[in-house]
N, C-alpha and C positions, 0 to 999 in steps of 0.2 A: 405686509411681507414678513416671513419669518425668518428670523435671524440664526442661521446655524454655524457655532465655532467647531473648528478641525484643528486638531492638535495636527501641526506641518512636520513637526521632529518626532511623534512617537510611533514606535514599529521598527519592527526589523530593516524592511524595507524602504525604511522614511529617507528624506520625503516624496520622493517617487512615485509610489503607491497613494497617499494619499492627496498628491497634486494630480496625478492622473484620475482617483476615485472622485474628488471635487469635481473635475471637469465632466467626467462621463456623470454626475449625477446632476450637473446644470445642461447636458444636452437634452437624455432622456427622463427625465423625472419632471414634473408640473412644475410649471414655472411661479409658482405661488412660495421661493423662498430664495433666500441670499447666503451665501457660504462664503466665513472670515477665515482664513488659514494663518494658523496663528504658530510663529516660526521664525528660524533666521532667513530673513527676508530676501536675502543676495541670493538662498540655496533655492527657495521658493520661486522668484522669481528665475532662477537659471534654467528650474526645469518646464515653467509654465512656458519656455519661449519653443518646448517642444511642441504646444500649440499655437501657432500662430494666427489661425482662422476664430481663435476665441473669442466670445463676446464678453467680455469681464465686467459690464454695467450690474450683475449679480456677485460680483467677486470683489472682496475687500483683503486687501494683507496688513497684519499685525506684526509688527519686528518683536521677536524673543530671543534673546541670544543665548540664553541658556536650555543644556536638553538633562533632563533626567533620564537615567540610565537605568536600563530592566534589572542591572541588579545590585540597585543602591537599595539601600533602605529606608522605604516608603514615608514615614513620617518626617525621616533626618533631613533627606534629600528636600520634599517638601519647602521644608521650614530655611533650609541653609538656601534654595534657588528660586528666592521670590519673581526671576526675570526670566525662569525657564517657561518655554511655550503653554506645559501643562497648567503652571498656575497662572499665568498670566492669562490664559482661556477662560480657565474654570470663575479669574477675579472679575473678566467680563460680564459671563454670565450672572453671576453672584450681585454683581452690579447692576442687572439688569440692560445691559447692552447686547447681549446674545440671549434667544427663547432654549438653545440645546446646544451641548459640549459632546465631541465626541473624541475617544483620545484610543489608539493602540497601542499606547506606552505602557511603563510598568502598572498592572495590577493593582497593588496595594498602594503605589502614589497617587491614583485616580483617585481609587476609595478614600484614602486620608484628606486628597484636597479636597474633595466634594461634599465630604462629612462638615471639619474645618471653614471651608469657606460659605458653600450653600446653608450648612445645619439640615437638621431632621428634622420630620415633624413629631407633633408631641404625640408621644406615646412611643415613639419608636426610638427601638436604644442602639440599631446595627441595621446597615443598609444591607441589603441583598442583591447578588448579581443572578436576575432572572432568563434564563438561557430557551431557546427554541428550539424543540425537536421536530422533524419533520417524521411526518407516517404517512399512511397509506390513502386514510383521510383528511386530517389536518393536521398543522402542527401541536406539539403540546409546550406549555411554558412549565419547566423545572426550575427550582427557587429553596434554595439557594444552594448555586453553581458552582460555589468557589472562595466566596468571599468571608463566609465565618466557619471555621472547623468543629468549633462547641459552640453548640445555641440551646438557651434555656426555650420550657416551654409558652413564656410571652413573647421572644421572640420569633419560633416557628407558626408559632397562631399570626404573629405582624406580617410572615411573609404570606401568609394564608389571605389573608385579607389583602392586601396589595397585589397578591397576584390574580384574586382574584377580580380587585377594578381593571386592570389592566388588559387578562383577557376579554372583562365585556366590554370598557371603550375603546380598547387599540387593535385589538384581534376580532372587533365584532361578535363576541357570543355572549346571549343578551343574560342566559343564567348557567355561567359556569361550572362544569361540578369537579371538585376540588376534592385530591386522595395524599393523605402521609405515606410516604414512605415506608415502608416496612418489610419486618423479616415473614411474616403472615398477615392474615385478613381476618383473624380473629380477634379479642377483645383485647385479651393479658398478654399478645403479643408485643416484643421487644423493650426495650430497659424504661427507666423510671419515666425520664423525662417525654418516651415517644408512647407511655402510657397515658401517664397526666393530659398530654397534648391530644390525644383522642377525646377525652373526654370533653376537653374543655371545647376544641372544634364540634362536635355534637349541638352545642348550646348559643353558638356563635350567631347571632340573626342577620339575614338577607345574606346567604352563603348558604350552596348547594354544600354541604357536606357527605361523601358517599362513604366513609371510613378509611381505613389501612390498606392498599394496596402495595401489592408487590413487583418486580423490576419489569416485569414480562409485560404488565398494564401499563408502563409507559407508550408504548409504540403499537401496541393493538390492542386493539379493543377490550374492555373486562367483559366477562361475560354475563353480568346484570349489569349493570351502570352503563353500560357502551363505551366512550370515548372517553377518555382522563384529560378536563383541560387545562388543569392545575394539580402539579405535583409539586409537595412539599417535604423538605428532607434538609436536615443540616448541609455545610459547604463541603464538607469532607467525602459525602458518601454521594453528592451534588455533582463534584468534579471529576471526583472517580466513571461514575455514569457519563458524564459528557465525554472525556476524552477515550474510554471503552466506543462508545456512540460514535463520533468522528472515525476512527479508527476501522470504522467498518467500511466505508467506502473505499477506504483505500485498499483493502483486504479483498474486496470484490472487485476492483481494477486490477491485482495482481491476479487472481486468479483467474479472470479472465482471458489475460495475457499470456499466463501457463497456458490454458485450455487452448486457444486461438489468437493468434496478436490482432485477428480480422476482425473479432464482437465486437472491439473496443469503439470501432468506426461503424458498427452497423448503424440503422437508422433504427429499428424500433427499439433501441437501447440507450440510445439517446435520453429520451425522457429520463430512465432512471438513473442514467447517471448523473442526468443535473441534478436530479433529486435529492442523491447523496453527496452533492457540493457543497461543503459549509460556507461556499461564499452566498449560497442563496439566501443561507437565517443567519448573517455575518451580525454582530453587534450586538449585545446584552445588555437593556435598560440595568441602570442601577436605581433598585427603587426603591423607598424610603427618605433620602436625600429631597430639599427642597432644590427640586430642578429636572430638567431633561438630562440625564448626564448617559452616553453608551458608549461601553465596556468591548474593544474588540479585539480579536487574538493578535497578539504580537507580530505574526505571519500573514495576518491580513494582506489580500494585493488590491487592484484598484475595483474589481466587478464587490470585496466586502466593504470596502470603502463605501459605494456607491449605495450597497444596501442600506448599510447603516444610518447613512442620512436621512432614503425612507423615513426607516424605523423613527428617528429622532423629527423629522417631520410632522409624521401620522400624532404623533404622542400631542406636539404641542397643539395642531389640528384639533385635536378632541376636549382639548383642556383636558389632558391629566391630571396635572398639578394642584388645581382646583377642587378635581373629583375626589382627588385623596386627600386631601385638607381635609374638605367636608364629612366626608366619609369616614374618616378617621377620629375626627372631636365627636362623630356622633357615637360609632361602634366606644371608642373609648370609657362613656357616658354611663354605657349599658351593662348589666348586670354581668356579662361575658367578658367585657375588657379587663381581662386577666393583666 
């Protein structure tokens, strides 16, 4: 059985959202796993008593009585609330009593305690929060999302590599091809460090590298390479893209709604608009950290809750953890391990 921890206090909506996303994810999702909701227990259980028909022989609760706040400060907060639910999660897993942590609390106190408590693995100096875009044909993983602003180039090479295990054992694609970021798709395009990094991704082994692509190859197709299944780009230029990205469905449900309040209900509209629902690709491996740990928007409600667990499922399912161990002391080894 695998064992998945839910931060019960983090989110806007906490814990509501993710007592309700627990439950919808132990009705429909394979019953091949167990969720500890890790939280102030009295708030926990007030709202599970909205289900009374529950089968809770998969459901464990953890009392935490302290919650970190979205805008404390990540490290401080941390360090000062060893009894708040994030770390009290994260120390489970870390102890090996949880397979995956999932938390929609603050950002950088995820990051801190996951660093802190799980550790890296070697070679790896900055965890990355690795994000799902949906297209037309599959999704794409962009990396990194948010979580480092300046990254030298052994770092964007580490997310290069880790994003691309990830796509082949948790997204199924068996030889990913993996594009940086950039302001063109020529050689001596953009500053020192997204120079170095081409080159050095060039010589990297067992990694489709296709070179430099640009923003427009996230979500369709490039026109030699086809499909981008791995995009790499520092956190800054990462986040910017994501929440431009989100930002679009919403922009298409208003304009919609200008045009006809009627589309919004038709039926062969449907499809696309779940499509453009962040609750579909809700949750964000953080990868590099020894562990399952996902990263979900603070406005998460209970269908990205629900995802998320997925997500943190499928990962432990595949032996992630393993794969990049391995993976990683080998590439390290090799003449590329920049």
């Amino acid at each position: 059985m695998i064992r998945v921890g839910l931060d019960a206090m983090g989110g806007d909506d906490a814990p509501s959202a993710q007592v309700d996303g627990a439950v919808l994810a132990l009705q429909e999702l394979p019953q091949d796993f167990s969720i500890t909701l890790v939280g102030r227990a009295a708030e926990i259980e007030s709202h599970l008593a909205r289900h009374p028909g529950l089968d809770r022989s998969r459901l464990v609760i953890v009392d935490a009585p302290d919650v970190i706040g979205m805008a404390e400060k990540p490290l401080a907060a941390v360090r000062k609330k060893p009894q708040s639910s994030l770390v009290v999660g994260m120390g489970l897993h870390g102890a090996g009593k949880l397979d995956a942590f999932i938390s929609a609390g603050n950002t950088g106190a995820t990051l801190a305690a996951a660093t802190l408590i799980l550790g890296l693995y070697e070679g790896v100096e900055r965890a990355s929060v690795a994000s799902l875009f949906p297209t037309a044909d599959a999704s794409v993983l962009v990396l990194d999302s948010g979580a480092n602003v300046d990254c030298t180039t052994k770092e964007l090479v580490n997310f290069a590599r880790l994003g691309t295990i990830y796509a082949r054992d948790v997204l199924g694609r068996p030889n990913p091809k993996v594009g940086l970021l950039n302001v063109g798709e020529e050689e001596g395009k953009g500053g020192a460090v997204l120079r170095e990094t081409h080159l050095v991704l060039k010589d990297v082994p067992r990694m489709t590298y296709v070179g430099n692509i640009e923003g427009g190859d996230i979500v369709v197709p490039h026109a030699v390479h086809g499909r981008i299944d791995v995009v790499v780009c520092d956190g800054y230029v990462g986040n910017v893209v994501l929440k431009f990205y989100e930002s679009m469905g919403r922009l298409l449900g208003q304009l919609l709604q200008r045009a006809d309040p009627g589309l919004l209900a038709a039926s062969p509209l449907r499809p696309v608009l779940r499509f453009l629902d962040p609750s579909q690709y809700a949750g964000a491996p953080l990868l590099g950290v020894k562990g399952i740990t996902i990263i979900c928007h603070g406005q998460s409600d209970a269908a990205a809750m629900c995802a998320a667990v997925g997500k943190a499922v499928d990962a432990v399912r595949v032996g992630l953890c393993a794969h990049i161990e391995a993976e990683l002391g080998t590439l390290n080894d090799s003449p590329a391990g920049t």
